[in-house]
C-alpha positions in Angstrom: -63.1 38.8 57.6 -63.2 40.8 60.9 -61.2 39.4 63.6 -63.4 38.9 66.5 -62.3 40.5 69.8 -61.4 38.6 72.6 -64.1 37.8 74.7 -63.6 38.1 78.6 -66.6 36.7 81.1 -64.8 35.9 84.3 -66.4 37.7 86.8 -63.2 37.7 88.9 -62.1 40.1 86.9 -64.0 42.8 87.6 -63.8 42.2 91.5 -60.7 44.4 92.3 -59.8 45.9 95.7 -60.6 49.3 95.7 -60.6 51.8 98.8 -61.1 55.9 99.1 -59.3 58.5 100.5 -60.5 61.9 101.7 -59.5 65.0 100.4 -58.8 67.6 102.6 -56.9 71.2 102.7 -53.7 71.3 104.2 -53.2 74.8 106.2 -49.7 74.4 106.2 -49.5 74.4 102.6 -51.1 77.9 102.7 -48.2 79.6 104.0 -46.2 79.9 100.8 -49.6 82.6 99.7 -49.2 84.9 102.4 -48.0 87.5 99.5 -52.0 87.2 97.9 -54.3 88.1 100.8 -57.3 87.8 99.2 -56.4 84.1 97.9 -54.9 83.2 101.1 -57.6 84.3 103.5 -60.0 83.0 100.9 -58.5 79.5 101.2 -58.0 79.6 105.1 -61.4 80.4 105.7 -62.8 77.7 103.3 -64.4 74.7 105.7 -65.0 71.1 105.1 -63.3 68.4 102.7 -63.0 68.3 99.5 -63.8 65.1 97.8 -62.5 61.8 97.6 -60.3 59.7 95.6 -60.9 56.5 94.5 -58.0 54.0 95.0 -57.3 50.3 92.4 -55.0 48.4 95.0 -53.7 46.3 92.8 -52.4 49.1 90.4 -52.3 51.2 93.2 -53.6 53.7 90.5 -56.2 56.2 90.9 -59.4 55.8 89.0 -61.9 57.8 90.1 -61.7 61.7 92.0 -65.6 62.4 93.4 -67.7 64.2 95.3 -67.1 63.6 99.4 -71.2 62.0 99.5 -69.8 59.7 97.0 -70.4 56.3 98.4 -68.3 53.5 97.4 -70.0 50.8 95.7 -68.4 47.9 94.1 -68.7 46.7 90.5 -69.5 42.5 92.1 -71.6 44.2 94.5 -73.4 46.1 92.0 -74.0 42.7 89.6 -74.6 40.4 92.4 -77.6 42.3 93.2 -78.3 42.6 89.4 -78.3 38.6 89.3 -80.6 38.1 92.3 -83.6 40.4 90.9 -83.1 38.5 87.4 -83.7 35.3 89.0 -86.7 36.6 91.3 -88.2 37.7 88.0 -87.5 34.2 86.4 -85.1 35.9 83.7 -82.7 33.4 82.4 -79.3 35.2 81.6 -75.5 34.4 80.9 -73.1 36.4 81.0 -71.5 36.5 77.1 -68.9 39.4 77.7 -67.2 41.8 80.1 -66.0 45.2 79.2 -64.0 48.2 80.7 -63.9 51.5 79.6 -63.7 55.1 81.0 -60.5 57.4 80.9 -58.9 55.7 83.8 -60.4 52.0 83.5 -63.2 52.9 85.9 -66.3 51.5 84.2 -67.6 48.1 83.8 -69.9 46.8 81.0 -71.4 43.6 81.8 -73.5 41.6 78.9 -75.7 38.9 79.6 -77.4 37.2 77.0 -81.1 35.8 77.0 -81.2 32.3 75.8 -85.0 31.9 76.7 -85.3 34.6 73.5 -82.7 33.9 70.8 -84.6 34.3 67.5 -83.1 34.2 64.1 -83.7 36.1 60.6 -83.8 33.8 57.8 -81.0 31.1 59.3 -79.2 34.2 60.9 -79.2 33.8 64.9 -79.8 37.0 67.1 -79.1 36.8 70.8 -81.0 39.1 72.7 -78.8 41.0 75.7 -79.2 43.2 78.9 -75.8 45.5 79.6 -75.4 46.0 83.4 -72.8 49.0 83.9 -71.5 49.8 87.6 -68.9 53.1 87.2 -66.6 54.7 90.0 -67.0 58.3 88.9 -68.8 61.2 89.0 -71.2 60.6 85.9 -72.1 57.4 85.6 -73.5 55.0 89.0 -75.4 51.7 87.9 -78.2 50.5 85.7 -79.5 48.7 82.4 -79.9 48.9 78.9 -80.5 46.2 76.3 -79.1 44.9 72.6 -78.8 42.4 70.9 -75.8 40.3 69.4 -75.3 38.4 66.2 -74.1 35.1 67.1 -71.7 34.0 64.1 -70.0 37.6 64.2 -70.8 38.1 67.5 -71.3 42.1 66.7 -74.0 44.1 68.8 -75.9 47.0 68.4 -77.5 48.4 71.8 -80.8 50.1 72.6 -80.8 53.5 74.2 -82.9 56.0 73.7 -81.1 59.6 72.4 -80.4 61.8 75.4 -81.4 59.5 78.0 -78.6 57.5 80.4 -80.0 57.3 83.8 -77.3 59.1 86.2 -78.0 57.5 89.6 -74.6 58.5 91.9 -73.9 56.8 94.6 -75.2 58.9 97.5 -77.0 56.0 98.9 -75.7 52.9 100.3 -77.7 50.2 98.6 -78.1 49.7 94.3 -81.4 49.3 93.2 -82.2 48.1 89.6 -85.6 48.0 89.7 -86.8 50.5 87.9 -84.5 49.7 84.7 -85.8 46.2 85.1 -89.4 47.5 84.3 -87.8 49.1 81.4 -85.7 45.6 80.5 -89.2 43.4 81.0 -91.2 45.5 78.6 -88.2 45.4 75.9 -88.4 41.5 76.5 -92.0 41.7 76.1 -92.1 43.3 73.0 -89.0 41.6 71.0 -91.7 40.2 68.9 -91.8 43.4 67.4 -88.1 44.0 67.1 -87.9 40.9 65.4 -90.4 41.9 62.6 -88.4 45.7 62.2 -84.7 43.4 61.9 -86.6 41.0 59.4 -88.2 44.0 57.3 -84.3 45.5 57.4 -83.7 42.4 54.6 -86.4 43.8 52.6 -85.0 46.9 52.4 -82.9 48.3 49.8 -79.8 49.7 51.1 -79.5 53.9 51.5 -78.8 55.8 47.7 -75.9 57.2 50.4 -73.9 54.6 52.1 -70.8 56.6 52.9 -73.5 59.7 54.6 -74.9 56.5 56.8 -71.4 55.4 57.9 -70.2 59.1 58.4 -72.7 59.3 61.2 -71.6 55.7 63.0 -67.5 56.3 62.4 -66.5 59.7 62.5 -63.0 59.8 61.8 -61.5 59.4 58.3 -59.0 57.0 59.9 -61.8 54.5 61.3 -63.8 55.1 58.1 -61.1 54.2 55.4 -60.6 51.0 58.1 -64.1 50.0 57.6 -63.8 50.4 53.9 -60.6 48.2 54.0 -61.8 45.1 56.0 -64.6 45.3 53.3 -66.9 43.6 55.9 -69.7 45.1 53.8 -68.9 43.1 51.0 -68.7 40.1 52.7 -72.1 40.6 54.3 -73.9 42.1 50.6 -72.5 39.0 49.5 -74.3 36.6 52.0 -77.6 38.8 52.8 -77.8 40.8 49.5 -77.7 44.6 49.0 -79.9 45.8 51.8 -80.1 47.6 54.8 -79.7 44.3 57.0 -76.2 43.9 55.7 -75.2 47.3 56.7 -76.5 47.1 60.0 -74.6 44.0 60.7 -71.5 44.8 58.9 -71.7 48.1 60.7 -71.9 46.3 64.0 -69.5 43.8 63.4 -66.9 46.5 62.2 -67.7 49.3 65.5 -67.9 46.2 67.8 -64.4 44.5 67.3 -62.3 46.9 65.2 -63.6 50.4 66.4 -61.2 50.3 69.1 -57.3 51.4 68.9 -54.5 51.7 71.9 -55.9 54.9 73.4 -57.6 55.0 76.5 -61.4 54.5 76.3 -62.0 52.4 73.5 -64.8 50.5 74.6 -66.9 53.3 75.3 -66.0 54.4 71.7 -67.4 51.3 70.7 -70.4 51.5 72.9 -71.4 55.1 71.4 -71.1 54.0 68.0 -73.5 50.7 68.5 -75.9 52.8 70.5 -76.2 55.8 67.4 -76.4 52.9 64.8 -79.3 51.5 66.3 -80.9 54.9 66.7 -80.2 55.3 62.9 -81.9 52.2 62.2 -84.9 52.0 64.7 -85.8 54.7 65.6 
């Protein structure tokens, strides 16, 4: 059995003191080029700043470099605006889990599960999610996608459609969710469906090629001959029979709390993989 990951939902957590810093060129450092005229006049007559860094206080550890018409937004800032439009649209949520990932910790994952549409499949309980994410970097700004979670297991797959990550930086000084939330209502809207595509999963016999299904979820050898070790598939063939249902959730399970190792970034490992299984199986 897989060991579930620790779950984290206190919001405190993700409320750190941040502050940035401008970047600017230092004439006096220019001296030392004198001997490589073009550089030096290149660099002396260059105008303006030249970014920002982005400051944690209490790891006094920089976690973000950006643009100088990057405006600083904060990660409770960001959800607390989140929370007030899901209560003016009457959506129930909780939050089930809190993650962080990016190269230097700079990204925030937040879950929030649906209680008003928890379904299950034959006995097996499915709780419906939204992800919130709020980033410092240059990349990534704010906004929503949705998944789902298996309760006894608690693994998750996510819903994202190939190629498409909305990119909003934070050039403005407000966060506006709105548009993902039309995105988010219709996906509520239409879990009837989704529940009918997880159900016909269990009618499904499973792929002729296991090991070319996984290959395209776990990449590495390493992680692979990990999955085939925990033998998490085994233990869901036996409880759901040999069909494509059971890889789906062992896959989940397995990418959700074991696809994750000491080196920076291991969440948003872990978010890749649930978002290309899903695509594998939905779309």
């Amino acid at each position: 059995m897989i060991k579930k990951k620790q779950r984290n939902v206190n919001k405190n957590t993700i409320d750190y003191p941040v502050i940035e810093i401008p970047l600017r060129l230092d004439l006096e450092s220019l001296k030392s080029y004198h001997n490589y005229p073009l550089l030096y006049d290149f660099l002396k007559n260059t105008r303006g700043d030249y970014g920002k860094v982005i400051i944690r206080l209490d790891t006094q550890k920089v976690i973000a470099i950006t643009s100088s018409s990057y405006y600083l937004i904060k990660h409770i800032k960001s959800i607390s605006k989140l929370e007030k439009l899901l209560k003016k649209y009457g959506i129930e949520a909780e939050i089930f889990d809190i993650n962080f990932g990016g190269k230097l910790g700079n990204r925030v994952f937040v879950n929030y599960i649906l209680p008003q549409y928890v379904f299950d499949i034959n006995g097996d309980k499915l709780l419906p999610f939204i992800q919130a994410y709020s980033c410092y970097d240059r990349f990534l700004s704010v906004g929503l996608v949705t998944g789902v979670y298996r309760e006894e297991s608690e693994g998750a797959i996510i819903f994202k459609k190939k190629g498409v990550l909305p990119k909003r930086k934070h050039f403005r000084k407000s966060v506006n969710f709105e548009g993902d939330l039309i995105d988010v209502r219709k996906w509520i809207s239409d879990l009837g469906n989704l529940r009918r595509d997880i159900k016909m999963l269990s009618h499904s016999s499973m792929p002729d090629d296991i090991n070319s299904v996984v290959s395209k979820v776990i990449f590495k050898n390493l992680h692979r001959n990990r999955f085939e070790n925990t033998k998490v598939l085994k233990r869901y063939v036996n409880q759901f029979g040999e069909n494509k249902y059971s890889l789906l959730w062992a896959l989940a399970d397995f990418v959700t709390h074991k696809y994750i190792d000491n080196k920076k970034r291991a969440y948003d490992r872990s978010r890749e993989a649930q978002i290309i299984l899903t695509n594998l199986f939905f779309n």
